[in-house]
Every structure is written in structure tokens, then in C-alpha cells.
DRENDO-183363 format. One record per residue (C-alpha): residue number from 1; x, y, z. Coordinates in nm, 3 decimals. Example, Ala and Ser with C-alpha at 12.3 -4.5 7.8 and 13.67 -1.06 7.14 Angstrom:
% DRENDO-183363
+-----+---------+---------+---------+
| seq |      px |      py |      pz |
+-----+---------+---------+---------+
|   1 |   1.230 |  -0.450 |   0.780 |
|   2 |   1.367 |  -0.106 |   0.714 |
+-----+---------+---------+---------+
This chain:
% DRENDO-183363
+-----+---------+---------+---------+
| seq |      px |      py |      pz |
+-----+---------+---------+---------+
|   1 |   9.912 |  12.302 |   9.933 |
|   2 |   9.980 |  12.300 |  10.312 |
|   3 |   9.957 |  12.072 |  10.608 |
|   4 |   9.897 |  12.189 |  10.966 |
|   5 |   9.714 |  12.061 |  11.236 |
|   6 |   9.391 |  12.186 |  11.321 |
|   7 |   9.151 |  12.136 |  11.636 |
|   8 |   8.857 |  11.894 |  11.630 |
|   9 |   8.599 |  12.189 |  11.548 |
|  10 |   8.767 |  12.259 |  11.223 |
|  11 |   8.618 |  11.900 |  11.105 |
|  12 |   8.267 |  12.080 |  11.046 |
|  13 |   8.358 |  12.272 |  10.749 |
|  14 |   8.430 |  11.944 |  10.565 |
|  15 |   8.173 |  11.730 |  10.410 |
|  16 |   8.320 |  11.400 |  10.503 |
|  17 |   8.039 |  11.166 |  10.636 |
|  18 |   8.263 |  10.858 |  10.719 |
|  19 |   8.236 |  10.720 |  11.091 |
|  20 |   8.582 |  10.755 |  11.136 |
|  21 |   8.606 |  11.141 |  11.075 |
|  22 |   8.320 |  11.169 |  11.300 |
|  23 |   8.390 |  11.415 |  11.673 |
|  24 |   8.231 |  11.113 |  11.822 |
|  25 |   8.466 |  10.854 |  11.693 |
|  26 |   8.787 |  11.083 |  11.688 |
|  27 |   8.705 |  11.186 |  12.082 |
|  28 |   8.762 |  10.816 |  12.168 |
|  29 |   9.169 |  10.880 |  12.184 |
|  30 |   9.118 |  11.141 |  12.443 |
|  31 |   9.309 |  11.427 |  12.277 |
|  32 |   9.609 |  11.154 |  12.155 |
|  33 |   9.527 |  11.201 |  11.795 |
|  34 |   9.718 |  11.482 |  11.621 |
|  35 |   9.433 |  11.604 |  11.357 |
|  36 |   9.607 |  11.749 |  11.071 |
|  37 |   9.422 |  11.984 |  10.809 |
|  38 |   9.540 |  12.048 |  10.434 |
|  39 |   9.497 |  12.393 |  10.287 |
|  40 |   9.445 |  12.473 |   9.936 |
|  41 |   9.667 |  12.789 |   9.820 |
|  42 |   9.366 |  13.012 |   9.906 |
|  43 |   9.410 |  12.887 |  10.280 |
|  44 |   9.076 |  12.722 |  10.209 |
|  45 |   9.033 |  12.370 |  10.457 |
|  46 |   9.006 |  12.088 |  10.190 |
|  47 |   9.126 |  11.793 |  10.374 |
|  48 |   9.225 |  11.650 |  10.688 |
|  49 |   9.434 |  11.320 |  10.830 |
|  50 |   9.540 |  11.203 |  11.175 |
|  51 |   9.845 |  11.056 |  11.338 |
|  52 |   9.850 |  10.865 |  11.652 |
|  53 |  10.166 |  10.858 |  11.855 |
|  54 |  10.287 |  10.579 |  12.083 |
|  55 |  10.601 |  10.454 |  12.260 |
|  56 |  10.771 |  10.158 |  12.108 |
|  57 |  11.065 |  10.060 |  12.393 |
|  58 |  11.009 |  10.338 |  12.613 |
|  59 |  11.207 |  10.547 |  12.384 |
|  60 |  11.118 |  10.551 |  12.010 |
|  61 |  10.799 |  10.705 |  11.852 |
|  62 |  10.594 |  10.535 |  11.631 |
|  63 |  10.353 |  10.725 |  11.403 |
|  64 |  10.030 |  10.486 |  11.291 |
|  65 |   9.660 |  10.484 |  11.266 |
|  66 |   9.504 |  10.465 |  11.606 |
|  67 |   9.378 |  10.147 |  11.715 |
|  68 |   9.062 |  10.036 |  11.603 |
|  69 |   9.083 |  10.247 |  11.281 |
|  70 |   9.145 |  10.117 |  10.967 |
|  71 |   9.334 |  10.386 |  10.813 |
|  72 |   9.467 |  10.767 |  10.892 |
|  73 |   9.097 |  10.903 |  10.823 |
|  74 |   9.253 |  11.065 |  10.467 |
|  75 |   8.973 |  11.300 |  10.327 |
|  76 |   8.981 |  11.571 |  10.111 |
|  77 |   8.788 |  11.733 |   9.837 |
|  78 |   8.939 |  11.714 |   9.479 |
|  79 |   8.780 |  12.012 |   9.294 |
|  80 |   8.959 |  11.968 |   8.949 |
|  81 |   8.730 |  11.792 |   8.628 |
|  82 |   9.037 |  11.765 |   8.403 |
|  83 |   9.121 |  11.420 |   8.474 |
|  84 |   9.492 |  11.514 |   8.436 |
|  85 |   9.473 |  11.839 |   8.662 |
|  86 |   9.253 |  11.583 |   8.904 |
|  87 |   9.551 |  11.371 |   8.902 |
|  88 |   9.785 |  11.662 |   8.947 |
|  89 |   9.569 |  11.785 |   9.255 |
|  90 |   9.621 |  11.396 |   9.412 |
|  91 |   9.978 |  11.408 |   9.330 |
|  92 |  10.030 |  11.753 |   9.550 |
|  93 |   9.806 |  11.627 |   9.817 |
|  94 |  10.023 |  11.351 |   9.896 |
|  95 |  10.341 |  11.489 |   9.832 |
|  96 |  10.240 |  11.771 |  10.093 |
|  97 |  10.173 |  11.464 |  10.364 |
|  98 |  10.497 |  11.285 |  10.273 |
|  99 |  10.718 |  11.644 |  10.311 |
| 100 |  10.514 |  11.701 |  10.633 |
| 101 |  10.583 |  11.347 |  10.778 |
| 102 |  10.950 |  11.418 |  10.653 |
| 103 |  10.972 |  11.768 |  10.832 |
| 104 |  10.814 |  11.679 |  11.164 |
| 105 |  10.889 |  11.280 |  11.216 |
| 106 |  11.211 |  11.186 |  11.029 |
| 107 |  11.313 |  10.995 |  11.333 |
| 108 |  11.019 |  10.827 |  11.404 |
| 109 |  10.902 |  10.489 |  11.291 |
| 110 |  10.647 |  10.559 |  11.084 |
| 111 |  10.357 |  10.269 |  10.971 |
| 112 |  10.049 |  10.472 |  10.811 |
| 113 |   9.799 |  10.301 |  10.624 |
| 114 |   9.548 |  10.523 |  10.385 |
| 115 |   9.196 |  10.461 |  10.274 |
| 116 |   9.164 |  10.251 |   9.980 |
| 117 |   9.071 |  10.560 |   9.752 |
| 118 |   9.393 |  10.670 |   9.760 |
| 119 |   9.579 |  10.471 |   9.515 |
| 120 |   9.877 |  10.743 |   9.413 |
| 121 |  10.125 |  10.698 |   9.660 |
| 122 |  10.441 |  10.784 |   9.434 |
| 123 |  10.559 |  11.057 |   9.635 |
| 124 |  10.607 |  10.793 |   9.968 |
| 125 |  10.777 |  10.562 |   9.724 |
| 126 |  11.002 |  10.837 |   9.584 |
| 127 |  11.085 |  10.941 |   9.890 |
| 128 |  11.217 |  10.573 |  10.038 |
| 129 |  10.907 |  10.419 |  10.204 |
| 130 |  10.800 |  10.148 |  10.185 |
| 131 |  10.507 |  10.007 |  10.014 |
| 132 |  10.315 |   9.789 |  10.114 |
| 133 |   9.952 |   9.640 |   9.964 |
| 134 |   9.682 |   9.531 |  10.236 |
| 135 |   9.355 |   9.418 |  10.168 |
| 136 |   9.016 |   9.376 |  10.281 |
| 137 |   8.716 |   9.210 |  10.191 |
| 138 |   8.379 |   9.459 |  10.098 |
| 139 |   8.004 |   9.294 |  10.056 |
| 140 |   7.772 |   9.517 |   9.814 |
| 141 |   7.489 |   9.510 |   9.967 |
| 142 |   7.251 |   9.638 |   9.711 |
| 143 |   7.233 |   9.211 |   9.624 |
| 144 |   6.954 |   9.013 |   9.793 |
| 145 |   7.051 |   8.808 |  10.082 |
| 146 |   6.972 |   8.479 |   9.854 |
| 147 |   7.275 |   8.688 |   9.634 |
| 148 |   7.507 |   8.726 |   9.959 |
| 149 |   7.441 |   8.424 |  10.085 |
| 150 |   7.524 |   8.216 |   9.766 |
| 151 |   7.792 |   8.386 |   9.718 |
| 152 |   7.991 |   8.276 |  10.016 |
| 153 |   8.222 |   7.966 |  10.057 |
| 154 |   8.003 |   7.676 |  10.116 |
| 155 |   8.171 |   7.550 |  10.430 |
| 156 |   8.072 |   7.857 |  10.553 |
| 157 |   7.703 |   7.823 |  10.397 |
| 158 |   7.661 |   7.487 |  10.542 |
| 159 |   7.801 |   7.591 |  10.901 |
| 160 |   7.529 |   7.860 |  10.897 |
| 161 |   7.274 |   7.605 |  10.828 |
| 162 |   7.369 |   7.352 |  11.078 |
| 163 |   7.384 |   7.664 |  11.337 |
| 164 |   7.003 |   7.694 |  11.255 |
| 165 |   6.926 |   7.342 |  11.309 |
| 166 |   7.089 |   7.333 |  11.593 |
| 167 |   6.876 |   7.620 |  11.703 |
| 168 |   7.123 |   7.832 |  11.771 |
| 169 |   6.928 |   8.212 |  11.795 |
| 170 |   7.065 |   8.535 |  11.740 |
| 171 |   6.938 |   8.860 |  11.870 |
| 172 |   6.999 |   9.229 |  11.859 |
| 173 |   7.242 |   9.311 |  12.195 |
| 174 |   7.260 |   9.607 |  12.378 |
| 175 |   7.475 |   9.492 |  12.672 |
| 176 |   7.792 |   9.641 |  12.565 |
| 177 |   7.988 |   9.484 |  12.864 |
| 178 |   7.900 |   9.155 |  12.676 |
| 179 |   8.073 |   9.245 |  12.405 |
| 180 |   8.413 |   9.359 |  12.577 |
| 181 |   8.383 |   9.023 |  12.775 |
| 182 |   8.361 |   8.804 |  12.479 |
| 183 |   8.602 |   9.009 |  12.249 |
| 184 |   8.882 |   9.025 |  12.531 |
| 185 |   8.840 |   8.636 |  12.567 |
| 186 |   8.877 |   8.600 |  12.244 |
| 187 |   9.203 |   8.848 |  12.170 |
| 188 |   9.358 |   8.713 |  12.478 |
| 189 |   9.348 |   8.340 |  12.352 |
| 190 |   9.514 |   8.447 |  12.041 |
| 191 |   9.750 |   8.645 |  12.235 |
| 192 |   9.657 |   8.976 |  12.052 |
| 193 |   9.702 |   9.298 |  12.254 |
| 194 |   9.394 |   9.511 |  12.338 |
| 195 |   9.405 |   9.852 |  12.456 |
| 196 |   9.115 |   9.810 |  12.694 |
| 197 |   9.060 |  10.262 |  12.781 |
| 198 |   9.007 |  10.300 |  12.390 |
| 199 |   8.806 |   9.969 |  12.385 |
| 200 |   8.602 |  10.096 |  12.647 |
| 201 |   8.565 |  10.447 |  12.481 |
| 202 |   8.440 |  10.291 |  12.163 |
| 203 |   8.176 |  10.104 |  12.404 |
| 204 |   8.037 |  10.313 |  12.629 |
| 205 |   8.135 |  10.637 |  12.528 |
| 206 |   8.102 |  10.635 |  12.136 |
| 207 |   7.827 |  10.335 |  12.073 |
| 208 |   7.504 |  10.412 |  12.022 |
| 209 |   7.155 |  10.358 |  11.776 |
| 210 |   7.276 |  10.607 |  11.513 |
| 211 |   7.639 |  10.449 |  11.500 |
| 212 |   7.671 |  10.115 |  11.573 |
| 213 |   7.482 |   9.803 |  11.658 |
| 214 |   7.602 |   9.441 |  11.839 |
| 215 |   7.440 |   9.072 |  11.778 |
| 216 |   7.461 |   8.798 |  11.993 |
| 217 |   7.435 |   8.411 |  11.913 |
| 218 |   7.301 |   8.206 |  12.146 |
| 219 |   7.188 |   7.881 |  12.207 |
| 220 |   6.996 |   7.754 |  12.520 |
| 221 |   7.044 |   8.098 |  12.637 |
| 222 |   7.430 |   8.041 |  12.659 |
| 223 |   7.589 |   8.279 |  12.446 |
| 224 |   7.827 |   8.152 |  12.219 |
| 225 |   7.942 |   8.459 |  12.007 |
| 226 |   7.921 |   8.822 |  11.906 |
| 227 |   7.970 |   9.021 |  11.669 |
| 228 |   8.002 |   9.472 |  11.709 |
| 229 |   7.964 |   9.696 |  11.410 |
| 230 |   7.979 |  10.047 |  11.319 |
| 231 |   7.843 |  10.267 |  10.994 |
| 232 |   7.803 |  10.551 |  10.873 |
| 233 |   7.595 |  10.661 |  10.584 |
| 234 |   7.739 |  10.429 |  10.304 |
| 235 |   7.988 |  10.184 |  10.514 |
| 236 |   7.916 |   9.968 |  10.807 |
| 237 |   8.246 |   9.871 |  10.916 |
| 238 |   8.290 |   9.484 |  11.134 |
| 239 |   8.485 |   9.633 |  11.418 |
| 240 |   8.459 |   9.342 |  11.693 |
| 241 |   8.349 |   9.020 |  11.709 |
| 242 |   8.443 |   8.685 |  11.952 |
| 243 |   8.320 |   8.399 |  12.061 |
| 244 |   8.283 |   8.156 |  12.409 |
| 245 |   8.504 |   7.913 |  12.361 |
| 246 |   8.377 |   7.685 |  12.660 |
| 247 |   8.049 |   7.725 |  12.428 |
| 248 |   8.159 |   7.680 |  12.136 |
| 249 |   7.936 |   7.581 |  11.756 |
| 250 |   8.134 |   7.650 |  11.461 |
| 251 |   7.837 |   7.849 |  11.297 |
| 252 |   7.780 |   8.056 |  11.585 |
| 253 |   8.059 |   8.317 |  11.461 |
| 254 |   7.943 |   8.317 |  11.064 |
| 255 |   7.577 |   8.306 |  11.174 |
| 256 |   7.608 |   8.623 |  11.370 |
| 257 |   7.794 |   8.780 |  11.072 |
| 258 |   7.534 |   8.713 |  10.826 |
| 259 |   7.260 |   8.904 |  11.054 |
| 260 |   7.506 |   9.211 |  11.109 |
| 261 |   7.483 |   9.186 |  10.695 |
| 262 |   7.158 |   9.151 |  10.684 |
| 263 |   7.106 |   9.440 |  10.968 |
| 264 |   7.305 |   9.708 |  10.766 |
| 265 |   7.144 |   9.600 |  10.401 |
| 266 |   6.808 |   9.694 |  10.608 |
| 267 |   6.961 |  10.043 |  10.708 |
| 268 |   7.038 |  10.128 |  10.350 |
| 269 |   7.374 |  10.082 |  10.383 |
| 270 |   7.573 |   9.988 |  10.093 |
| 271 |   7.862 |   9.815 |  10.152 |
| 272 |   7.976 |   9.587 |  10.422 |
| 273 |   8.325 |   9.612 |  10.543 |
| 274 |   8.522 |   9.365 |  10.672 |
| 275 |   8.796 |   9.590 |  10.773 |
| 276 |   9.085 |   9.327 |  10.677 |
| 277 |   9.327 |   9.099 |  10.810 |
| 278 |   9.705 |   9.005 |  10.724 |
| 279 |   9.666 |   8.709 |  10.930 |
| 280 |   9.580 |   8.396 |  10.754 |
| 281 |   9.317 |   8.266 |  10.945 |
| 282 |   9.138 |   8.560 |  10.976 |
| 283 |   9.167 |   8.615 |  10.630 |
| 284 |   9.017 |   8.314 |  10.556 |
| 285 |   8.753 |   8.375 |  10.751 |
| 286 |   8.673 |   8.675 |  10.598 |
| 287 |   8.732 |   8.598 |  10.226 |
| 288 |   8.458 |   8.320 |  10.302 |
| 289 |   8.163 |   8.549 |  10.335 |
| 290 |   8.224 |   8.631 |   9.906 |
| 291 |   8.324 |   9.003 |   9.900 |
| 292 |   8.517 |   9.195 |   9.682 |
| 293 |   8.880 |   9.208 |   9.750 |
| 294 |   8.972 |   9.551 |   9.795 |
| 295 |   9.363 |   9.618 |   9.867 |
| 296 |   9.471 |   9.957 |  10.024 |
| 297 |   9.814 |  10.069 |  10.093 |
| 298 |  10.037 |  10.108 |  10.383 |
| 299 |  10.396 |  10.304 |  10.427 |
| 300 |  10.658 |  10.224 |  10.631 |
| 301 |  10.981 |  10.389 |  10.738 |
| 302 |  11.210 |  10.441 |  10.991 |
| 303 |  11.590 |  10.553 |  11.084 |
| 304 |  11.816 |  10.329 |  10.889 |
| 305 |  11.968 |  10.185 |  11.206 |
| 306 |  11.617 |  10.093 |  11.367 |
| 307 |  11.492 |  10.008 |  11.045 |
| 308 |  11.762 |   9.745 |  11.025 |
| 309 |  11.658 |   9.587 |  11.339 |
| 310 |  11.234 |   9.578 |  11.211 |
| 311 |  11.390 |   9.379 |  10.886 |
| 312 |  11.432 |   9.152 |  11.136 |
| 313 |  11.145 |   9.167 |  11.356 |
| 314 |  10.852 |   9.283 |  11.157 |
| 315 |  10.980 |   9.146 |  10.781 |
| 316 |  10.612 |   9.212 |  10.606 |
| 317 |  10.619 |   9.567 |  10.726 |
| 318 |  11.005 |   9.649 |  10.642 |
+-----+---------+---------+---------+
């Protein structure tokens, strides 16, 4: 098995359909992303991942997934039936990522999170990273919406009802500037960082009918929240979402939701993804819609001396 990085044109001799191992979605980062292919002994592409590199105090790298992305993309094709040699294949797969994240980035901080597929991660482990679990919350949507819908908490039930008779509307939104205006309101009261050039890529460069689709909740034409989602063939992911906080209705956010549900189940889609949270509230927001929790793992590392500092700093991670 080997690891080398490839160029974005090698992607179309791999059969992966998700949205995130799409040239559309991958072009967003503007040549930051290193795309990294893995080879089967016959030199055969099987597989790819990518690593996105930023600056943490001017003067240390940090390897992650890029923003916006759940995970490091992780696909490859396991062509073994024995379910022991199928194992075996998974166990060289990732030991050939952890030996090529030792060779190249042994002084980096590294903080990679994988698909949740990939549930062998022995080699990171035996190697000194860190392991950490991370969830998020799936919907099936192959239930009716009476199924979805009674399946959620019923705070969250009744807040979409009182939206309604409050006559609160929601409609399908195309204005993508909405969106960033909303969302950036919303991250900047909770004091989260936004990388507004990628933001804007995944807005105006990468959203369109085939990949992604916006609602927006409104009531006497004020708008009071939105939500932005993107899919694929099996996945529609909940990327964005905010809400007006000068016009505020506690449904308006969980109302919006449940038509982005309903809006995928209609595409054929099969499972809605909440793309997680580690923060509580947002958690709790999520869990209240009644998916499946689905955890998914995430290494850490970094130099022993800088790693001794993120103890302190960033305790969950390290």
C-alpha cells in the first residue's frame, strides 16, 4: 500500500459519489487542500484523503479537515470478500495514512477526523494518538414524515406547531447573500470564527440545483431564519443554518429544518445528516430532531512540548 498525493483530475478514476470528494466541493479551498491518493501494490488508485494546512501562532502547522467538511474525505475501495482479508486490507490502509502522517508531519499538530465508516483506527492508537469519539445525529429518511416528525423531542414538535399558527411561512431561497448574512449574524453572536473566502466559495462558487438547496422562514415577510444544505446521491448534509435575532420565534429555526428534511426525502435521498456538534447546545438541538446517533472518530497529536501546552488549552482534544 502507498500514499502520495495526487492532482484533482486523478479523483475521476474513483467511484466515490459523496459531495465532499466532488472537484466542485474540493475547488472551494483554492488549491490549499493537499489531495492524497493510496495505491494498491499494483500502483492501481484505490483511495484518496485530504489534509488542510493552517497556521496556528504564526509559526506552528496544524493538519485538519478543511472548514466546512466534516471529515478528511477518506474513500477507498476494499476489494477483499474474506471478511478477515477485508479486515486485513482496512488494517494496511490506515496504517499506510498513520506512517505517512508520521513521515511528512511529525512536527505538526495534527487533529484529523475520518468518516464514520472507518471504525479501525488501531494503527493511530498504536502509534500515540489520540482517540477521540465524535458524534452526529443521521435521519433515515426512507420513514414518512408522520414517522420523522413523531419521532422528534416534543418541545421541538410543539415549537414547530406554534411556528405554524403563528403563520410563520417557509419558502425555497435562492438569495445566497441571505444566507451568509444570517449565518455570519448568527456565528458572530456566539463568537464562533468564520472563514468568510471559503464561506463565500461554498456560496457562490460551489452552490447550485444539483448540489445544494437553502430555506427561509419568514413571517410577515421578515425573515427570521435559514437553513443551507448540501447532498449528494445518498447524504444531504445540514451545512448552515442561523437565525435574526431582532426577529426572533423559537420555531422558526426547527421549522425550517423539518422542510430541508422533508426537501431531501422528496429528492430520494436517504439519510439526513446533521453533521454534529461537541457543543452542548447545539447538540441538543440536534439530538431533538430523533436521529440515529452515529459517533465517528478523530486523532490528535502533536510535539510533546506543544502538546503539553493543548492539555491545557484544548483538554477534549488532548
Amino acid at each position: 500500500m502507498q500514499i502520495r498525493p495526487i492532482s484533482l483530475a486523478d479523483l475521476d478514476s474513483l467511484s466515490t459519489t459523496s459531495v465532499f470528494n466532488s472537484n466542485e466541493w474540493i475547488n472551494i479551498y483554492e488549491n490549499n487542500l493537499e489531495l492524497v491518493g493510496i495505491h494498491n501494490a499494483n500502483e492501481e488508485l484505490i483511495g484518496c484523503f485530504y489534509l488542510y494546512k493552517r497556521k496556528r501562532a504564526k509559526i506552528l502547522t496544524q493538519i485538519s479537515p478543511p472548514p466546512y467538511t466534516p471529515h478528511c474525505g477518506l474513500f477507498y475501495q476494499n476489494f477483499a470478500n474474506n471478511p478477515a482479508k477485508k479486515h486485513g486490507e482496512n488494517k494496511k490502509i490506515t496504517k499506510a495514512i498513520c506512517d505517512y502522517l508520521m513521515e511528512n508531519y511529525n512536527s505538526a499538530i495534527i487533529t484529523l477526523a475520518f468518516p464514520p465508516y472507518l471504525q479501525d483506527i488501531h494503527s493511530f492508537y498504536w502509534n500515540d494518538y489520540r482517540v477521540i469519539p465524535n458524534y452526529t445525529y443521521q435521519l433515515k429518511l426512507e420513514n414518512t414524515i408522520e414517522k420523522i416528525s413523531g419521532g422528534m423531542d416534543p418541545k421541538t414538535r410543539n415549537l414547530i406547531k406554534k411556528a405554524i399558527k403563528d403563520g410563520l411561512s417557509v419558502e425555497q431561497n435562492k438569495d445566497m447573500g441571505l444566507v451568509k448574512s444570517i449565518v455570519m449574524q448568527t456565528m458572530d453572536r456566539k463568537g464562533v470564527g468564520v472563514d468568510q473566502r471559503i464561506l463565500d466559495n461554498i456560496l457562490s462558487k460551489f452552490a447550485n440545483e444539483s448540489n445544494s438547496f437553502s430555506f427561509v422562514v419568514k413571517q410577515n415577510e421578515e425573515v427570521l431564519a435559514v437553513t443551507f444544505c448540501i447532498y449528494d446521491t445518498d447524504k444531504c448534509y445540514y451545512l448552515l443554518g442561523g437565525y435574526n435575532k431582532g426577529k426572533s420565534h423559537a420555531g422558526a429555526g426547527p421549522l425550517g429544518v423539518l422542510e430541508s428534511i422533508k426537501f431531501a426525502k422528496e429528492k430520494g435521498i436517504s439519510i439526513f445528516d446533521f453533521e454534529g456538534s461537541m457543543i452542548p447546545n447545539v447538540e441538543s438541538y440536534f439530538r431533538s430532531f430523533g436521529g440515529e446517533i452515529i459517533p465517528y472518530s478523530t486523532i490528535n497529536k502533536a510535539p510533546y512540548l506543544i502538546e503539553s501546552i493543548l492539555k491545557y488549552k484544548m483538554k477534549q482534544q488532548f
